[in-house]
N, C-alpha and C positions, 0 to 999 in steps of 0.2 A: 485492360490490365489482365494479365493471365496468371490463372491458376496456379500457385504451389501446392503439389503433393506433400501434405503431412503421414504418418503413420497408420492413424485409423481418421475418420473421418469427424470431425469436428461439430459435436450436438449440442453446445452447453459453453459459455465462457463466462470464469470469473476474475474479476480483478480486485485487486489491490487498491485500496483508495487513496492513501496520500504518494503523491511522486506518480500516480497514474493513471489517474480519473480525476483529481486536483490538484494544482500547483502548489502544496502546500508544505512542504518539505523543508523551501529554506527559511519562508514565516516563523514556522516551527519552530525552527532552530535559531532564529532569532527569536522569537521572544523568550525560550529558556534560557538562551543563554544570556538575554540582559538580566534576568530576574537571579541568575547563577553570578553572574558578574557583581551585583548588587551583596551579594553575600560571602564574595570574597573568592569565589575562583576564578584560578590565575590560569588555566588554558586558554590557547589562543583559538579566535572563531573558525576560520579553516580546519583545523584539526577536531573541532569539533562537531562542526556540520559533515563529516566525514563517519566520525563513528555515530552520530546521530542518528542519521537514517536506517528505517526498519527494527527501528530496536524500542522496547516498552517503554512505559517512562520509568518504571527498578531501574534498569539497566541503563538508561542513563542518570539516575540520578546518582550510580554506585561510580559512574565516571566522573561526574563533576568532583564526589567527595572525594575521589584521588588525586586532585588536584586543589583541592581544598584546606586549607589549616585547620575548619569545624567542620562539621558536616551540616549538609542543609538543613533547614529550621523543619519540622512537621508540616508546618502549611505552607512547604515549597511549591508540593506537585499542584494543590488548590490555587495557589497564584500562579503558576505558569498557565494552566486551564486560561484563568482570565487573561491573561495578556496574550497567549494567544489568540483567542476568541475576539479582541479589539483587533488584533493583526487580520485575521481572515476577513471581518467582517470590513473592512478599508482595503483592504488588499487581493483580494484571494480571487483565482480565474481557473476556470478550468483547464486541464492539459489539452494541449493545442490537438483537435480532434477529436475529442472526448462523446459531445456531443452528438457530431455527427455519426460515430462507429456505433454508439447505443441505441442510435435511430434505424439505422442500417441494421442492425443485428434483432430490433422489432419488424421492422419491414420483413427479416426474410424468417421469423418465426423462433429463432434461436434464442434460448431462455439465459437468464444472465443473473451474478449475484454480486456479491462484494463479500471479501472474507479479507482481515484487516486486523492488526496489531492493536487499533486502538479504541476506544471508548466509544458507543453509539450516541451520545451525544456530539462528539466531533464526528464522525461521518455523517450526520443528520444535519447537522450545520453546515458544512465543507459542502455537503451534496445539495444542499439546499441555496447556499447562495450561490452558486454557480449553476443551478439551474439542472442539475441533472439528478435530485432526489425522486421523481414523477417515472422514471425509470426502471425505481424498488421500489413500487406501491406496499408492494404486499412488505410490511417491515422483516419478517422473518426471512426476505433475500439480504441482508443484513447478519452475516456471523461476524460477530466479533470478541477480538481474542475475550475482554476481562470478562463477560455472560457465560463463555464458555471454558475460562479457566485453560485456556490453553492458549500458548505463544508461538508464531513463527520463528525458526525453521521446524518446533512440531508440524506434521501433516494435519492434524487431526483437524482441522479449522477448515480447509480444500476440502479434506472428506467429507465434510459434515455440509458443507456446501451441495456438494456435488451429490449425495444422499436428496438433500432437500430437491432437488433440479430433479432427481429421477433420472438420472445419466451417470453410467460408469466412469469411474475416472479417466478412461485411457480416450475415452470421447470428450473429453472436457477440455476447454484452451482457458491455461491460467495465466495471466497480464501479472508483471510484476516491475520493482523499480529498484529491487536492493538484493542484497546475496540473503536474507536471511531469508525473503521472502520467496525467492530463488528456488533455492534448497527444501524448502516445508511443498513446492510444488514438484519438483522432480521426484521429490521420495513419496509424494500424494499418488505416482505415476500416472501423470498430468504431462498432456502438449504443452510446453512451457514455452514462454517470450518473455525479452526481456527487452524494455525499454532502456538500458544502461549496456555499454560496450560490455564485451563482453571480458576483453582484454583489460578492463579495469579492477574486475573482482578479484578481490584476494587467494579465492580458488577457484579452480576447475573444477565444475561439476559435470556429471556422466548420469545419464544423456545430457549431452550441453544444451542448453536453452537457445530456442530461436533468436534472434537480435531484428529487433523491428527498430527502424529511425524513427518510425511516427507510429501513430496509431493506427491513423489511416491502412497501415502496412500487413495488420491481420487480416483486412477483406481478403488479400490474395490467397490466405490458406483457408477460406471458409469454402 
């Protein structure tokens, strides 16, 4: 397989966890949405597994209540937690190559984190049954947004990442799966890829993100 020349040379990669180290995206969004459904919103699921992805759980629960007559009960976001958590734990696989690129990127010495919109409970679960938590020993390769009070497209969650790694950002490959996550990597000024077309995202971003079809697809620029 031959080499792609990136910008600067590639010392550090972090990814995203759901949509790109786990297959967890549309579980996700099913299970909120049946537990949304159960309370009375009337949005359809497609449209809604669409604005789902990459975004906190505020932000989507400020969607569901636009389509809602009430707004969701206080212990929505606590039942979604659980019904998710029965969906992964039946369900959940890692993204196809996930594995093997984390193995590969220990074999050649390159250090690796996860920085992640969502709660270290679900990435410690998510990671854990699919087998690829042994990857982040050290738990502080693990940012995530709620500990650090900050959300994707902010940078500051890649930064603080790429701080910990000991690698400037412009030597860092950030894995992504959503525009929000996208966006909080190009303006980190991060080698960015993106596992989602790129002609699908709502905007153009500058520098445009690499487009990988697989995972597999970063060894060529390491």
């Amino acid at each position: 397989m031959d080499k792609l020349k990136t910008k600067m040379p590639i010392k550090a990669v972090i990814f995203d966890c759901d949509g790109t180290l786990v297959d967890s995206e549309v579980l996700g969004a099913k299970a909120m949405y049946e537990v949304a459904a159960k309370y009375g919103c009337s949005m359809g699921f497609d449209a809604f597994v669409h604005s789902y992805t990459g975004r906190n759980m505020a932000l989507n629960i400020e969607t569901i209540n636009s389509f809602s007559e009430t707004p969701m009960p206080d212990e929505f976001a606590t039942e979604v937690r659980a019904a998710m958590a029965i969906k992964f734990e039946q369900e959940l696989q890692e993204i196809e190559g996930a594995k093997a690129m984390l193995t590969h990127l220990r074999e050649r010495g390159i250090p690796v984190a996860v920085a992640t919109n969502g709660p270290r409970a679900k990435a410690e679960q998510t990671l854990g049954l699919t087998g690829l938590l042994p990857f982040f020993q050290n738990p502080d390769s693990l940012f995530c947004a709620y500990e650090h009070h900050t959300f994707k497209p902010d940078p500051k969650l890649f930064l603080l990442a790429a701080e910990f790694l000991q690698v400037a950002p412009e030597h860092c490959a950030a894995v992504e799966d959503s525009l929000s996550g996208l966006k909080a990597a190009v303006h980190a000024g991060m080698q960015t890829f993106s596992l989602v077309d790129l002609d699908a995202l709502s905007e153009r971003l500058s520098p445009a993100p690499i487009h990988l079809e697989h995972l597999a697809d970063l060894e060529r620029y390491l």
